[in-house]
N, C-alpha and C positions, 0 to 999 in steps of 0.2 A: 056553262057553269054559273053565268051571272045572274041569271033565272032561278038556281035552286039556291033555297034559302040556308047554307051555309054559312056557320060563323064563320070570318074571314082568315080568323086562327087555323083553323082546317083547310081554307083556300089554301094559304101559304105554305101548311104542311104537305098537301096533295104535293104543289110545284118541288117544294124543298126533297121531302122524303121519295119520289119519285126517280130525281138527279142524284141521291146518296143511293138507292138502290141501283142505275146504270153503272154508278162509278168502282164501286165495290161489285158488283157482276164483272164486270170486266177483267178485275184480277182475277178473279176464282175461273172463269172461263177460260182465259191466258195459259192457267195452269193444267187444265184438263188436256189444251190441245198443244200442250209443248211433246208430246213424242210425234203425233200426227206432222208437227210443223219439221222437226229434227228430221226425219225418214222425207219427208217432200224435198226440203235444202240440201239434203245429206250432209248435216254436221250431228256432232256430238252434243248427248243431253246434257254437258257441261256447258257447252257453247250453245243453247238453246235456253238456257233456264236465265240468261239476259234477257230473253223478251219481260221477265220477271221482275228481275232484279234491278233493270235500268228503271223500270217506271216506279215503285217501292222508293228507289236511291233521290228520284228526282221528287217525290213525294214528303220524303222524309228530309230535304235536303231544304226544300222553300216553303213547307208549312207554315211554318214559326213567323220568317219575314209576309210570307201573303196573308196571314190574320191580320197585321199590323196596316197594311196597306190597305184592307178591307174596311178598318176603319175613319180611311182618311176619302179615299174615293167614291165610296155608296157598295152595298151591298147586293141590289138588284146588280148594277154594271156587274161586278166581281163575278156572282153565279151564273149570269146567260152568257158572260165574256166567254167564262169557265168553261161551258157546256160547248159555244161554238170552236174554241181549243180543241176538246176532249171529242168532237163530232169530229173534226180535221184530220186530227191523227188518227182516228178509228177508220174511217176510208183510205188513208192511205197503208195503212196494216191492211185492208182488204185486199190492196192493191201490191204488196210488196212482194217481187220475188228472190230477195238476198236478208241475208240474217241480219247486215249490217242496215238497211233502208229499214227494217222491219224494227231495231229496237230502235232506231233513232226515231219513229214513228209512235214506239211506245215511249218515249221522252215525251214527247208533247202532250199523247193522252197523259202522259203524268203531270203536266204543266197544268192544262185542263183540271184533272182529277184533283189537286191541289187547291186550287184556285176553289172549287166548289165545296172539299171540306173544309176549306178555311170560314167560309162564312154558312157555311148551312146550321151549325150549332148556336150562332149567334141569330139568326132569324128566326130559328124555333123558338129560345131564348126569351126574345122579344114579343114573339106576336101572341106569346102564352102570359096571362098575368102570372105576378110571383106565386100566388096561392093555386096554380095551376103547372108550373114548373117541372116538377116530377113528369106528370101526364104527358106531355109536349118532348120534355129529352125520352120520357119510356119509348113513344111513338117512334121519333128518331132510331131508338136504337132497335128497334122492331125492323126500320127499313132498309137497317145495317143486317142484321141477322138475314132479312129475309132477300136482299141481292148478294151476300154469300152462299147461300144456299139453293138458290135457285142458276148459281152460276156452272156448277156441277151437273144441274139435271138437265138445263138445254143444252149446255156442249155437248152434252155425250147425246143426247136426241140429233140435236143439229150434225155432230161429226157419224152417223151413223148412215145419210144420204146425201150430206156434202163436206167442200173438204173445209179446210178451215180458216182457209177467208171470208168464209161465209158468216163464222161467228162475229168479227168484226163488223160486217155490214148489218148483222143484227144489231149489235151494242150501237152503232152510227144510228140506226134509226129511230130508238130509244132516246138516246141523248137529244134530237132535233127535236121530239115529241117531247121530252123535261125542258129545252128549251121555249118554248113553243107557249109553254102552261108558265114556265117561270116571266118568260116576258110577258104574257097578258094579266097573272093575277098578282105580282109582287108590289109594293106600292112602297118607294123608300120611308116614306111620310111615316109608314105603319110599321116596316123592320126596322126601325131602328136606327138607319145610316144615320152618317155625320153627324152623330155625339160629339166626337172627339172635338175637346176646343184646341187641342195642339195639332197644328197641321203640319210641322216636318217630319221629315224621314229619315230615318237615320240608316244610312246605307251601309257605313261597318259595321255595326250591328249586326244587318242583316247576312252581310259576306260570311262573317267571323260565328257565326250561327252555322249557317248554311254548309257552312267548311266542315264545321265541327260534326257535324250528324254524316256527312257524307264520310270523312276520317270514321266515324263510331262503327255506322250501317257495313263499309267494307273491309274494315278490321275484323268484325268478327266472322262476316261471313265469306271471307277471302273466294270471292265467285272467276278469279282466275285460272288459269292453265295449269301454273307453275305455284310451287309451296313455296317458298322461301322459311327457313328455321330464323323463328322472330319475327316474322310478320306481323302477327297477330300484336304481339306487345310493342311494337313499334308504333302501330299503326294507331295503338289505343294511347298513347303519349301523343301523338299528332291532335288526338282528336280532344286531349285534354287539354295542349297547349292554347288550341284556336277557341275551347270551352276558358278556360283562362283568359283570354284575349278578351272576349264576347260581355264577360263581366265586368271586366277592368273599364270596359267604352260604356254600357250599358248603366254601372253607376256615377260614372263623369258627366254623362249626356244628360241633358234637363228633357228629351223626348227620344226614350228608349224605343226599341223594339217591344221590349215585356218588362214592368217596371219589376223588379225583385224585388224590392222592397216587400212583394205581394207577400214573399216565402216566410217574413217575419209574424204574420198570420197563422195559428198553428192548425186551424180548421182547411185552410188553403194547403199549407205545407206537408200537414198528414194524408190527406186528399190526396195530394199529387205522388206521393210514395205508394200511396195504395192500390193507387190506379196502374202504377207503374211495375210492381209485384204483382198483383192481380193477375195482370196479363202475362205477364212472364209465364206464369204457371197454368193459364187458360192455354197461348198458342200451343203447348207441348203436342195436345189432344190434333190439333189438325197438322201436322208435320206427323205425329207418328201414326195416326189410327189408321190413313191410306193403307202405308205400308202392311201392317199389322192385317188389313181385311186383304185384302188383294194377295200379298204374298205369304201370309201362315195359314189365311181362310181360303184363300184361292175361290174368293167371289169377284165380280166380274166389274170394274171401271164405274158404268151405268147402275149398277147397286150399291156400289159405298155413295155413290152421289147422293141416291135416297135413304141410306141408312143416315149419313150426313146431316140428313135436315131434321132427326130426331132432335139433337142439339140445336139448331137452329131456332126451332120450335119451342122448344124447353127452355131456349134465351128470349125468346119473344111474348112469351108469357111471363116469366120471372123480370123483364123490364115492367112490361104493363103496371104486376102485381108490387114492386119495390118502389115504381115510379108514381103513384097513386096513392099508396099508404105512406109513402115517405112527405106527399102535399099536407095528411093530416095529421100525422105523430109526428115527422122530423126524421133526417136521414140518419141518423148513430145509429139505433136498432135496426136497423132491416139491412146496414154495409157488412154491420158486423154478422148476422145471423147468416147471410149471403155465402162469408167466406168459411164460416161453418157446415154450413150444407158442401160447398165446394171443396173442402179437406176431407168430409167423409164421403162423398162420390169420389175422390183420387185415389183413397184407402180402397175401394172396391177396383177402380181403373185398374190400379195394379197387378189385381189377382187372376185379368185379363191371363188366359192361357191358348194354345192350338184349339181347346175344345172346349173353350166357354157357350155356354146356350146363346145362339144368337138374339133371344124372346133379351134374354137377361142383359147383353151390352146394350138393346135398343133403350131399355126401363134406364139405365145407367144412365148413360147419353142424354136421355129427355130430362133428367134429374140434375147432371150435371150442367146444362144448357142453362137450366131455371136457377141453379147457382149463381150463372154469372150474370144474368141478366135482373138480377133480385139484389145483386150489390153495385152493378156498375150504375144501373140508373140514382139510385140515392146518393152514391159518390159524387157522380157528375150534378149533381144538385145541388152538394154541400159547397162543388168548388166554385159552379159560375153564383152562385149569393152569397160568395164573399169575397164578390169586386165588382165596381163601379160598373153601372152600366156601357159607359163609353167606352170601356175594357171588353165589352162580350165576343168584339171580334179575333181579339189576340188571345184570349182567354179560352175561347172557342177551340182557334188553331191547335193551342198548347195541350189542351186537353187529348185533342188525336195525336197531337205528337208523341204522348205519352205511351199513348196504345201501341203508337206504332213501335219504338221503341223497346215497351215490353213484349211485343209480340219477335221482335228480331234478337234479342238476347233469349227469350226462352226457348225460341227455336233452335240458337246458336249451342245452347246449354243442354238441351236434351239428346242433339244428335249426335254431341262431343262426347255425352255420358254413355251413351248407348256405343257410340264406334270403339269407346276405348275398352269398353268390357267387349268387345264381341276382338278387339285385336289381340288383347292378352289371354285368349281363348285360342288364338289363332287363324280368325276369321278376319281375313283383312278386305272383304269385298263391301259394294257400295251398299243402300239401303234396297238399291232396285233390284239387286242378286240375293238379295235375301229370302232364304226357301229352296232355292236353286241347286245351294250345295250342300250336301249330307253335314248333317250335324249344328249350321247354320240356324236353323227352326228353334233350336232350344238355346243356343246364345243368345238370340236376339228375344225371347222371351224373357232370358235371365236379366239381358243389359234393360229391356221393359219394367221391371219388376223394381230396378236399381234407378232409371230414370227417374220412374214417379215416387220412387223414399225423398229424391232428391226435390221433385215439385211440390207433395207434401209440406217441405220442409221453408220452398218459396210460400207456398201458403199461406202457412203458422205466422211469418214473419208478416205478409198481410194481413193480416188476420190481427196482429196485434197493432201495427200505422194502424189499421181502421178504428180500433179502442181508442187510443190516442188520439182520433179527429174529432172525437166528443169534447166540447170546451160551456163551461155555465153561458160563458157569453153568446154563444153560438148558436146552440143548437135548439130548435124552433125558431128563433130569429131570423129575419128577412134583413140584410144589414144594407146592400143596395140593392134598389127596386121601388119597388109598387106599397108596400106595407113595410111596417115595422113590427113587429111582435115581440112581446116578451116571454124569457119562455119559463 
């Protein structure tokens, strides 16, 4: 690669976006082959869907503090650290034959996986000048769309002539090879590391964080055995206590984990509600559309994979296209237009039935995709240019925390919507029985239909945070960075 005359902006992307496509395949893979691995172990798709859930928990749980750390140590170290983690425990998922060795292996890929989105937004960030911005996070999120999508279509190739250790031993080889490219082309000099003039750590902070999302992530998604009546609101007092705690340390400390101060910003602080709605009402589409093809269409695993990537697609263009136009008009028009497109493809989602044209969900799906990818890139624009550069690593982190966040509430919110309409109907069975039992097919279109009134309505309320991210002072202006603009 040192030969071909590449701007080094693109080196970096290659290594960067390379290790955000392993890390993201690996969840989406995980999930294709959790019945395959259930029937191998012989446990239950409850007690299976931890290989899921443990790496998600350990992702969502140290984000926030490993941005932070990212920017005291060097950002090369952090990502090949990252990668040789996330290589570790992918071999030993190849290698596991009990459920318990198996998610504890997926902990570390989540340690790994963490560790690399902590700093990959901040290295795009960097090696992109500010009036190139857009273009550098669009790409990024091109390499997000496209190892989700691609995660679907080798599993199900790969579990069709072996069994599913083998997907692991794929995703390990991947990882050594982003390893491989991130250790020869990254160069701290040029990402960015050690900005930061404050070198402590602040380690409550980081606990009192880390508590808190873990309390959030398993309160709503209670991935145990047993129900307990109040779990759920217990669990979400827990996790606002140690959210309470987190703030209380975080404005006493003179070197926080994430300065808050940031949120009195109103360009940052609408940003991060937008992103945070956004998503909510984005995950809905991949927790229920499986179910929806497989069990009402009764199309086959290996085909929702590639109906799948129609969205993928339609997100990897609509980043491109929002991320690019947003470098020369400014991100307020294109977040806002984004979440318009996106409320009128969920009005059509809805109308989704047993016997919609499959021509017509695919047109949907590419539509929708370019929704999201047509607002999220200009959002992520607005929020890392307005804060310090020395901030891009925690700034970075926070920004996927957000995602992640809205993506585990939306999912928690639509399958809650959809269960309680399909029980007061009568139908008290899982999503995976769904179709199975007479009469079933048309609840679960009904509870469909009620779902997305309800994502719509998450929408709208994005839809208006994005209005609101618009500020005179803001918007075309470069506030830290490379340029200053007025706008």
């Amino acid at each position: 690669m040192a030969g071909l005359n590449i701007e080094y902006k693109w080196k970096a992307f290659i290594a960067v976006g390379l290790s955000l496509v392993t890390m993201v395949m690996s969840m989406s893979i995980s999930a294709v082959a959790l019945p395959s691995i259930a029937a191998d172990l012989g446990i239950s798709l409850k007690m299976v869907s931890w290989v899921v859930i443990a790496n998600s928990l350990t992702v969502t749980a140290i984000l926030l503090p490993l941005g932070r750390l990212s920017d005291l140590i060097g950002r090369k170290f952090f990502l090949c650290g990252g990668l040789i983690i996330f290589f570790a425990g992918g071999l030993m998922c190849g290698f596991s034959n009990s459920i318990g060795f198996l998610v504890a292996s997926r902990v570390i890929m989540g340690v790994g996986g963490a560790m690399g989105q902590a700093v990959g937004t901040a290295i795009v960030v960097s090696v992109f000048p500010s009036s190139e911005r857009g273009k550098g996070i669009a790409s990024q999120t091109t390499a997000v769309a496209v190892g989700g999508a691609l995660g679907p279509v080798f599993g199900g190739l790969i579990l069709e002539f072996f069994d599913w250790q083998t997907l692991y031993f794929f995703i390990s080889t991947l990882a050594i090879f982003s390893f491989s490219l991130g250790f020869y082309i990254l160069d701290d000099s040029k990402i960015g590391s050690f900005q930061s003039k404050d070198r402590v750590y602040d380690w409550a902070g980081a606990i009192f964080s880390g508590l808190a999302m873990l309390a959030l992530v398993i309160s709503i998604n209670n991935p145990f055995e047993f129900h307990l009546y109040g779990f759920t609101p217990f669990g979400l007092m827990i996790a606002l206590l140690f959210l309470i705690l987190f703030v209380v340390f975080e404005l006493r400390t003179n070197s926080p984990i994430m300065n808050l101060k940031l949120f009195k910003d109103p360009v940052f602080r609408y940003a991060s509600i937008t992103r945070i709605v956004g998503f909510m009402g984005r995950s809905s589409l991949f927790i229920l559309l499986p179910t929806y093809l497989m069990n009402i269409r009764n199309i086959s695993p290996g085909s929702v994979g590639l109906i799948m990537l129609f969205s993928a697609v339609g997100m990897a263009v609509g980043a491109q296209s929002g991320g690019r136009l947003s470098d020369r008009y400014g991100h307020w028009r294109f977040t806002v237009l984004g979440f318009v497109l996106a409320i009128v493809t969920c009005m059509f989602i809805a109308l989704f039935d047993a016997n919609t044209s499959l021509v017509y969900i695919l047109i949907i799906l590419l539509f929708n995709g370019f929704s999201m990818g047509f607002w999220a890139t200009p959002n992520q624009v607005a929020t890392m240019s307005s804060v310090p550069r020395e901030s891009f690593g925690t700034i970075g982190a926070f920004v996927n925390l957000t995602r992640n966040i809205g993506n585990v509430v939306g999912q928690a919110l639509v399958i809650s919507v959809i269960s309680l309409i399909m029980v007061s109907e009568g139908f008290n069975v899982q999503l995976s029985e769904v179709g199975e039992v007479d009469g079933s097919t048309e609840s679960f279109v009904f509870g469909w239909k009620i779902a997305y009134i309800a994502v719509i309505a998450i929408t709208i309320i994005g839809l208006i945070s994005a209005i609101l991210t618009k500020s005179q002072n803001y918007e075309n202006r470069e506030i830290y960075g490379d340029t200053k603009r007025s706008p």
